[in-house]
Structures are given as C-alpha cells and as structure tokens.
N, C-alpha and C positions, 0 to 999 in steps of 0.2 A: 686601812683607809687613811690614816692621819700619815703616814710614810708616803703616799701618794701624795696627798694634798701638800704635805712640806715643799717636796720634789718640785712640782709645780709650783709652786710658789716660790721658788730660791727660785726656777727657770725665769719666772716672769720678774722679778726683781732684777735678776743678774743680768736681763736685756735689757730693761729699763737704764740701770746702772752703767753699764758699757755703752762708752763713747762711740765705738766703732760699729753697734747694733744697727745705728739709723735711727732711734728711738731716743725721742727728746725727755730725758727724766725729770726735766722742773715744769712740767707740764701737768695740770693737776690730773688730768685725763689720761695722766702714763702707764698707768696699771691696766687699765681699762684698753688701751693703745696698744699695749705690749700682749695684752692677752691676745687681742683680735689681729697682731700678728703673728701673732705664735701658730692661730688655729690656723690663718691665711698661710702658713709654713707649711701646717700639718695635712691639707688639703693638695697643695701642691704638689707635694712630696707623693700624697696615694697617687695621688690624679700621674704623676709620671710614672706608677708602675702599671697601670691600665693596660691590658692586654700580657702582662706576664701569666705564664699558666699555674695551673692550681697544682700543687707537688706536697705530697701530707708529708708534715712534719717540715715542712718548709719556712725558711726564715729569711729567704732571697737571696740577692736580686734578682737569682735565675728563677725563680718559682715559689710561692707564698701556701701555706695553709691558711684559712680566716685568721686567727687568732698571732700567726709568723706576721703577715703582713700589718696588723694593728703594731706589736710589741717595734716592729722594723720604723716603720714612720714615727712613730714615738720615740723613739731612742734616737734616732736621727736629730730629732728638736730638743735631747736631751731630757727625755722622761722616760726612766724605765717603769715597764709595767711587766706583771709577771707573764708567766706564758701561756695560759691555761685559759679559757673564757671562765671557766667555776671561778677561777682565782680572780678575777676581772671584777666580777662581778659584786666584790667586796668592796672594791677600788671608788675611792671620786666618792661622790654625791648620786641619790637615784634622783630619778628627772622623768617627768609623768611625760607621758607619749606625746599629748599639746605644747609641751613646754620646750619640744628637743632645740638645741640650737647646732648650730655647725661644728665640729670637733666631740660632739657626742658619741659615745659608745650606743652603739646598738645589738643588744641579744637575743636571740632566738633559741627557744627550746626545740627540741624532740627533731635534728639531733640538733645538740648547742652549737650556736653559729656565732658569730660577732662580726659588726662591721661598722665604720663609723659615717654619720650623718654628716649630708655636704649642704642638707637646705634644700627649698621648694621639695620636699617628700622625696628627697632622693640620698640614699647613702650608696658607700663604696666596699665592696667584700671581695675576697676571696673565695670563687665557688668551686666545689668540684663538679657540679650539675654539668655534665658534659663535656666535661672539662673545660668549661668555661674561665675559669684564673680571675684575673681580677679587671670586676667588671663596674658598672654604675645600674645599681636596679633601685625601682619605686619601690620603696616602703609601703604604698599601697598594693601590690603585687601578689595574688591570691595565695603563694606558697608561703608567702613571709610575712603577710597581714597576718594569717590564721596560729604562727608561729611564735609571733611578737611577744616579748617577755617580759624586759625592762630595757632601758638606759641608765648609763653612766655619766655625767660630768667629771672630766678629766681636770678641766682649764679654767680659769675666772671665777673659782669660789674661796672664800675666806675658813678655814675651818674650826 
C-alpha cells in the first residue's frame, strides 16, 4: 500500500515540478491540479480503448482482461499497479461506495472483476460477458450492484 501511494505521489509531484507538464507548480492548488489531471489522463486513456475486446490474460492494445486494462492505463500515466485484482486490492486507500470519485478502482466479487470509476455512477471495465471488451457500464446495473465489493483510491491521498 505505501509503495503505491509513494508511486503516486512522486507521479503527481514530478507533473507539478516539470515545466513541460502544463502544470503551473507555484500554484498553491498544484497538487490538487496535478492530481485532477493525472485522473483526466487516466480516464482518457480507458475511454480510448473503449470497444477493444476482452482477451484473458490480456494486457493490450489489441485486447484487455479487467485487471490488463486497469495495470495498462496506469502505467501509461506512470503508475504501476500490480496485475492481479486480490493484489489491487491492498493497493491506494479503500473509499466507501458514496464516497467514490473518478480514477477509483472498483472491485467485484464472485468472480473478482475491477474496473475504474468515471463519475455520475458509471465506471469502465473490461468484460468478457459476451465478449463484450471494454465497455462503460452503471455501477448501478443489477449484475455489478449485487457484486460490489470495495474501491480503491489510487490518486490524491497523502499517506
């Protein structure tokens, strides 16, 4: 957990710090700034694999497993996370179901899923339901409400 939270926190320092980021660092609200670009990065980034297909043990671009496509958009923005949802799920901070914000890990049991939260009750996963790959579903959505585990906080906490 504290190997995580460092990670991220060198990420958002090192954007803050770099001239060429875009991100104004004598700004008192830079940390703050950098976090909520980082996630606006990490949103992006899912949201451009949208419609690739679900491929187990997949780590992309041509095809994601749940847990390939989290590890992929995170290491993209310069944050490894390990590969595994169990192992995920030690990771960051946990974050009560009211409390999720965007860039959150979301986990499901039975079987373990993850996928991360984009806001108004909507995250982005990897499914094989169909072969559906990677899609945008409600967090409200009877298969994944009844499933709902926990969350993770990756981004913006101090540890």
């Amino acid at each position: 957990m504290l190997v995580a939270a460092l990670i991220a926190l060198r990420t958002i320092v090192a954007m803050t710090l770099d001239p060429d980021s875009g991100l104004d660092g004598s700004a008192a609200s830079a940390p703050a700034d950098s976090a909520a670009a980082l996630v606006d990065s990490l949103i992006a980034d899912a949201m451009s694999y949208v419609g690739t297909p679900y491929v187990y043990g997949g780590t992309g671009p041509d095809g994601f497993d749940c847990s390939g496509l989290i590890c992929r958009v995170f290491s993209e923005n310069g944050i490894e996370l390990p590969r595994t949802v169990t192992a995920m799920e030690s990771m960051g901070v946990a974050v009560d179901r009211d409390a999720l914000l965007p860039g959150d890990l979301v986990i499901f049991e039975s079987p373990k899923h993850v996928g991360m939260y984009l806001g108004d009750g909507l995250f982005i996963h990897s499914s094989s339901y169909q072969d559906r790959g990677v899609v945008v579903t409600e967090l409200a959505q009877a298969n994944y409400a009844r499933r709902y585990s926990s969350a993770r906080r990756m981004i913006g906490f101090v540890p």
